[in-house]
C-alpha positions as CSV (number, residue, x, y, z in Angstrom):
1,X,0.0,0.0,0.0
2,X,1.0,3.4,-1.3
3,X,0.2,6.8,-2.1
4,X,0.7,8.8,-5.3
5,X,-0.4,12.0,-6.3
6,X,-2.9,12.7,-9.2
7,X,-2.7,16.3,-10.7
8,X,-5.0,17.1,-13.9
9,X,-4.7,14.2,-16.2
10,X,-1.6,12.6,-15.0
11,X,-0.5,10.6,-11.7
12,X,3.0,11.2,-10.2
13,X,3.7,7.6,-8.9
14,X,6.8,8.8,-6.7
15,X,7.8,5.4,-5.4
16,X,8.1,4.1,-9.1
17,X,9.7,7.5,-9.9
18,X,7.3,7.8,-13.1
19,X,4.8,10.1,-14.2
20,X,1.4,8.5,-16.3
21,X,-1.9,9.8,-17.5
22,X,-4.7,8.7,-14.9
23,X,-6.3,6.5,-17.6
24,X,-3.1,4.5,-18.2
25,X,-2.4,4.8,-14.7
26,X,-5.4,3.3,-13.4
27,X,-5.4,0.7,-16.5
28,X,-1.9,-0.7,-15.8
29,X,-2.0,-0.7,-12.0
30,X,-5.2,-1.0,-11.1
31,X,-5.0,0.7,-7.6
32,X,-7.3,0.2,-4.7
33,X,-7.8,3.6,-4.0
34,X,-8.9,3.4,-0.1
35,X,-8.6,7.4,0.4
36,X,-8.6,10.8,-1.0
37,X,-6.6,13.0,0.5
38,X,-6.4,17.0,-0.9
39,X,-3.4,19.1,-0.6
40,X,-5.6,21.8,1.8
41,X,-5.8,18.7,4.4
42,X,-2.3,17.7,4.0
43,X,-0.4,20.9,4.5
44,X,-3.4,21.9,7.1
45,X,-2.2,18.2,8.7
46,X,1.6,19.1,8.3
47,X,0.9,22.7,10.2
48,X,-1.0,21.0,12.7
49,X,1.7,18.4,13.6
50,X,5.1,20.0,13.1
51,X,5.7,19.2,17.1
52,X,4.5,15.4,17.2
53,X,6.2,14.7,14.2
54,X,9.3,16.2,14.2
55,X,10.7,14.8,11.3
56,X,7.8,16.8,9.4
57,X,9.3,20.0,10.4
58,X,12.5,19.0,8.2
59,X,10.3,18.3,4.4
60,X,9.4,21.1,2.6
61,X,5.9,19.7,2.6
62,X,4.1,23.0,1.7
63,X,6.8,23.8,-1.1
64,X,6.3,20.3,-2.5
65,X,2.8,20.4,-2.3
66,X,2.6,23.9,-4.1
67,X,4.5,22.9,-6.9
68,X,3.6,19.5,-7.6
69,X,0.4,20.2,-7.2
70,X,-0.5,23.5,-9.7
């Protein structure tokens, strides 16, 4: 189990290191998709928890997030 990040038409499969359109995405891999996450809830999640995650506070989550997600 794994995440990856859709943006427009594409999915950024970070673990694979590859970037596909959703439609071959989801045709190749078939994921389970258990959960939606948006960015708003994850950088709202990364602010929330910078001091009971520590390790959090070192990732440029927001910058990531911003520019990987456009």
């Amino acid at each position: 189990m794994h995440s990856f990040i859709e943006r427009d038409d594409d999915v950024i499969e970070i673990t694979a290191n590859i970037i596909l359109s959703k439609d071959d995405y989801y045709r190749l891999l078939k994921p389970d998709v258990l959960t939606r996450v948006t960015k708003d809830e994850i950088i709202n999640f990364y602010l929330d928890n910078q001091e009971k995650y520590p390790i959090i506070g070192k990732i440029p989550i927001v910058q990531l997030l911003e520019n990987i997600m456009k």
